[in-house]
N, C-alpha and C positions, 0 to 999 in steps of 0.2 A: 661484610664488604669493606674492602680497605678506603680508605678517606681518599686517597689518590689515584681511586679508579673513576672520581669526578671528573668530565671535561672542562680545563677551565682556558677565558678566553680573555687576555689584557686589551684594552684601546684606551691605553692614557694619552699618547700625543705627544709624550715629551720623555726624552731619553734621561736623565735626571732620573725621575719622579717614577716610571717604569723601574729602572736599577734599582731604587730600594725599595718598591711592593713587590719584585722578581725576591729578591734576598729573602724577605718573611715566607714568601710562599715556599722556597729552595727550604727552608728549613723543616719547613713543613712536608717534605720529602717530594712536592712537586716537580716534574719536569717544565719550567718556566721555559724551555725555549720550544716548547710545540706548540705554543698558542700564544701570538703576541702580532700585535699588525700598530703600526702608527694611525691607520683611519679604520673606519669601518664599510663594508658595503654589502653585498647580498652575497658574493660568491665566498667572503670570509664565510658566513657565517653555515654556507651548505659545503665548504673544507670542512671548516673547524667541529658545524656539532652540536657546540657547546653545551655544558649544565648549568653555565655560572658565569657570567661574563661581568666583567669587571671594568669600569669606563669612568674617564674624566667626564667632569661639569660640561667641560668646552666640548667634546665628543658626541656627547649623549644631546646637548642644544645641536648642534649643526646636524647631526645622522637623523633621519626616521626611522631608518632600516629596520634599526633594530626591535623597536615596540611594533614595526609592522607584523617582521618576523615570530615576533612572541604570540600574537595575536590571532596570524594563521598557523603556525605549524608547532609551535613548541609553547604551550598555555603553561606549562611549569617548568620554562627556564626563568633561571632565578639572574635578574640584573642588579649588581650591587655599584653602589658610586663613590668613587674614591676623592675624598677632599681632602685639603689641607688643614682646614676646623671647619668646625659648623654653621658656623656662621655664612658661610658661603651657601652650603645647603640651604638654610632654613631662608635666604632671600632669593634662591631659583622658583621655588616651586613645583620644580620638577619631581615627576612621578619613577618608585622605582621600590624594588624590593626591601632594599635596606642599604644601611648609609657606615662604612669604614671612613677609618682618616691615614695618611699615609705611613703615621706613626702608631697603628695598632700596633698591640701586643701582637705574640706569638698562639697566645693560649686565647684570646678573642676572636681571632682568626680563626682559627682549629674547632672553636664551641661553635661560631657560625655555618663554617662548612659540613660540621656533621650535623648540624640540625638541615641544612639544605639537603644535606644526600636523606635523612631517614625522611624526610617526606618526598623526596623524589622516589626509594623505595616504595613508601605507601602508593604512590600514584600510580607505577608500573604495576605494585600487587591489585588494587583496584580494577586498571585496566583491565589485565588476567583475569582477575574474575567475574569480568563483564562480559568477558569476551566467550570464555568457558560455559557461563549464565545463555550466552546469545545462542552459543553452538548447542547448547542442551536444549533450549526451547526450537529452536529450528529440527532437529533431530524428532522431539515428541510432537511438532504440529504435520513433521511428514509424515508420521506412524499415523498419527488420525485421520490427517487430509486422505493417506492411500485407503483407510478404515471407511471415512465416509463413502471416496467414491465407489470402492468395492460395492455398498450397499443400498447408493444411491443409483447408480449407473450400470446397474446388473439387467439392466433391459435390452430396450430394440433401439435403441440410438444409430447404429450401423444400417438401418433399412437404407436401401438405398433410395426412395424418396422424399430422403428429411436430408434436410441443411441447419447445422445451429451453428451459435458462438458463446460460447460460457468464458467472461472476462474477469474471474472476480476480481476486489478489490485489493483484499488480503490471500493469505494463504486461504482459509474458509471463503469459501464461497454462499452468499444469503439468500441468494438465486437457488431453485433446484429446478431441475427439467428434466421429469420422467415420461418415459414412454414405451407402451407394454403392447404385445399380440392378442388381439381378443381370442378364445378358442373358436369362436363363432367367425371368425373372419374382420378384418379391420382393426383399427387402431385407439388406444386409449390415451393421452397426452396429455400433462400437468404442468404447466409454468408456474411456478411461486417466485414471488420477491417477500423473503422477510423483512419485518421493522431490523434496519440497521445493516450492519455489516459484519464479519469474520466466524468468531467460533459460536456468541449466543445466537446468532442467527442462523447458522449453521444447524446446530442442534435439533432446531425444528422442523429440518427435513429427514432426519428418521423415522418420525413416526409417520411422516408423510407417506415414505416409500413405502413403507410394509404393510398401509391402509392400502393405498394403488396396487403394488403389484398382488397382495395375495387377492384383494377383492378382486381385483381380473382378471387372473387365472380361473377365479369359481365362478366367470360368468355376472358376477355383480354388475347393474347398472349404473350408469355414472351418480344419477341421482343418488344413490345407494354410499355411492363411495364419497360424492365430496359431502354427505351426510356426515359418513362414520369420522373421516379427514375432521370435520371441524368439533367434532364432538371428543375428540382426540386432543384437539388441537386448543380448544377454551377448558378442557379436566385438566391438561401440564404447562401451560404455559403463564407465565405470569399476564398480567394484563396490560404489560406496555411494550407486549411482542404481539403481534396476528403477521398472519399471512396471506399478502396480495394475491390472488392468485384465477387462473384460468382453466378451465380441465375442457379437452374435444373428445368426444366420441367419433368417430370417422365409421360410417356406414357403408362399405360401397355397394352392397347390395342395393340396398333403397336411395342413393347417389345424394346422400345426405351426409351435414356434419351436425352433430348436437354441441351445442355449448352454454359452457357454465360460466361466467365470469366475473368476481367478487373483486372489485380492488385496480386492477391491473387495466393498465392503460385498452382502450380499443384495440382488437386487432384484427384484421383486412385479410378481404377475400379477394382475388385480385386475378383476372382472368386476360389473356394476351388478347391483345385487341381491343380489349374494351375500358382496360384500369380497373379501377377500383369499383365492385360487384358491390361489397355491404360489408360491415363495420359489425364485428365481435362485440357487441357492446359489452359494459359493464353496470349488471344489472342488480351486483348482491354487496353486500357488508364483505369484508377480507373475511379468509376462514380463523377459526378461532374467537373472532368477536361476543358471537352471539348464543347463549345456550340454544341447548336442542330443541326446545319448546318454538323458538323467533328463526329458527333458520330454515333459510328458504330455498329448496332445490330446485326448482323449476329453470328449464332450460330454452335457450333461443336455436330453433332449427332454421339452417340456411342448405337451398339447393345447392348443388356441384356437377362439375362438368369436368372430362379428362384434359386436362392441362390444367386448371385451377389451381393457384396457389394460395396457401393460405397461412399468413401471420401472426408470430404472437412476437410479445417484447418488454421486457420490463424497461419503469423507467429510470432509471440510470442510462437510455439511450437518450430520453426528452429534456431531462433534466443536470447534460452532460452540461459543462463550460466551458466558454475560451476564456484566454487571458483579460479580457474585460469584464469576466463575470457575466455574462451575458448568455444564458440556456440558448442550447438549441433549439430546446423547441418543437410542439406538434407539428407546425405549420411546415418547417424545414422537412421533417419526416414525411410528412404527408406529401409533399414536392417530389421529392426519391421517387415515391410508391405511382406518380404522375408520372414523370418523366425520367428516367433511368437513365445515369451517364451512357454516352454509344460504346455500344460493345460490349455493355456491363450488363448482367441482370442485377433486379432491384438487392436482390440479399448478397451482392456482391459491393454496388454501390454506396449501400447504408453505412458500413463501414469506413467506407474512403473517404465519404463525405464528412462523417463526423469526427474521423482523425485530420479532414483538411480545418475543419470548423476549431475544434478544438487546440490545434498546433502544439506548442509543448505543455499543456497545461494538464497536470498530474489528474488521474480518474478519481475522482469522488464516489462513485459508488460503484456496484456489482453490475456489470452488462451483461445481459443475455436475450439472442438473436435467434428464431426460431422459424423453419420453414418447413410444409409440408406439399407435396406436389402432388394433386390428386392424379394415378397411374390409368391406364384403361381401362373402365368400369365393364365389369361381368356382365352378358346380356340375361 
């Protein structure tokens, strides 16, 4: 790269003193008269460019512009300060790249500005291949994120009396939310929130899926499967990963829902007219925790009626923030599930409410919103 493909930018202030730092630079085979201003201000510096600006003592004290400039948009333009000796410099104090006098040599000049341009090179190559770095890892986290959901989401998601919202955080989602056809009739559904967020958390809903769906296809009881799930789940995973999690059996013959709930916030049975019917408790260790020997399958059975709905949710809804740091919150939630903005149903409102709560304040962790609407039950 030739030495004169540098942008360079004069603000000496004085016509003198300009004429013979132009001269060294001219020999230096620079075009001196495309960058040369007597003051400086913002719109020189979005004309000009520059890679190397070049400024009197008096200049550089009276402007900000320019450290402002350096500071937001160009971190490796090089400010160099022209005096007349040093002494002048060393009683400013001012801060800058590096220090010329009007009387450099030719060949001091010339060793300066190519040490400017090779690490302005290194910084563009850097960028390049951070940027190539970024594009490559975005390219393999789509190949797996399609991987997971292909294998995660190869269920009954589509029924049409379920409502979700899967928010995650990152690309991986720590959330998983399965949901399979029993062959016997009704439905089988898992919400997990893993420790953490993106891809290790992630990871842990594979073996989740393919304990779920293959165990309910063959007819397995839930007790059966969030068995096999945690015995799965404490043989591969390190110990400062488990998984929060809830699984429903939905009976409609017997107008019953079975539930399992380890970890995961309460979730609500919630019938029109009357509000809140009874609370999904959580009754177990997360899955994973516990060997086979300490874990506990036993399930909470709750009546149902056709319109009933019923919630699940991890907490990255309770645990959202606003700009004060301050959680939403059960009690907020629990508000929604009372009273539902007008016009809105409650799994419409949750939402609204927590994106008014929160206002621009970046998500902290993985959300997922889960609704089930019990249909008209068989007689």
């Amino acid at each position: 790269m030739a030495l004169t493909s540098l942008r360079l930018l004069l603000v000496l202030g004085d016509e003198p003193k300009e004429r013979i730092f132009k001269n060294h630079l001219k020999a230096l085979g620079f075009d001196t008269d495309a960058g040369s201003v007597p003051a400086l201000d913002d719109t020189h510096l979005a004309r000009y460019r520059p890679d190397v600006v070049f400024i009197s003592l008096e200049r550089l004290q009276q402007d900000k512009s320019l450290a402002t400039y350096q500071e937001t948009f160009r971190q490796d333009l090089v400010i160099i300060l022209v005096i007349e000796d040093f002494a002048e410099y060393t009683q400013s104090q001012v801060l800058v790249d590096d220090v010329v006098t009007l009387d450099s040599s030719k060949a001091l000049l010339k060793t300066k500005l190519a040490h400017y341009q090779r690490m302005q090179a290194q910084v563009i190559g850097h960028e390049i291949e951070l940027r190539n770095y970024k594009e490559l890892i975005y390219t393999e986290q789509n190949i797996a994120k399609r991987l997971f959901a292909s294998i995660t989401r190869s269920g009954s998601l589509n029924v049409p009396n379920i409502r979700y919202i899967l928010s995650p955080m990152s690309v991986f989602n720590g959330d998983v939310l399965l949901v399979a056809e029993k062959p016997s009739g009704g439905l089988h559904i898992i919400l997990g929130d893993f420790t953490g967020h993106g891809l290790p958390a992630a990871i842990g809903s594979l073996p989740v899926a393919d304990a779920f769906y293959t165990m309910t296809e063959k007819s397995f009881s839930i007790k059966e499967i969030v068995s096999e799930i945690n015995r799965k789940l404490h043989q591969i995973l390190p110990a400062n990963i488990f998984c929060a999690a809830a699984m429903l059996d939905y009976c409609p013959d017997e107008q019953i829902i079975k539930v399992w709930n380890g970890g995961l916030p309460h979730g609500i049975l919630r019938r029109e007219g009357e509000g809140i019917i009874d609370f999904l408790n959580s009754q177990h260790l997360p899955l994973g925790v516990l060997p086979t020997k300490e874990f506990r399958s036993d399930v909470q059975v709750l009546n149902i009626k056709q319109g009933d709905r019923v919630y699940l949710f991890s907490d990255g809804i309770i645990e959202a923030e606003n700009e004060a740091e301050e959680m939403f919150g059960e009690q907020r939630l629990l508000n929604v599930f009372k009273s539902p903005q007008k016009n809105k149903s409650v799994f419409d409102t949750i939402p609204a409410t927590l994106a008014e709560f929160t206002g621009h304040k970046g998500q902290g962790d993985d959300i997922t919103l889960f609704e089930l609407t019990i249909p008209s039950i068989k007689s």
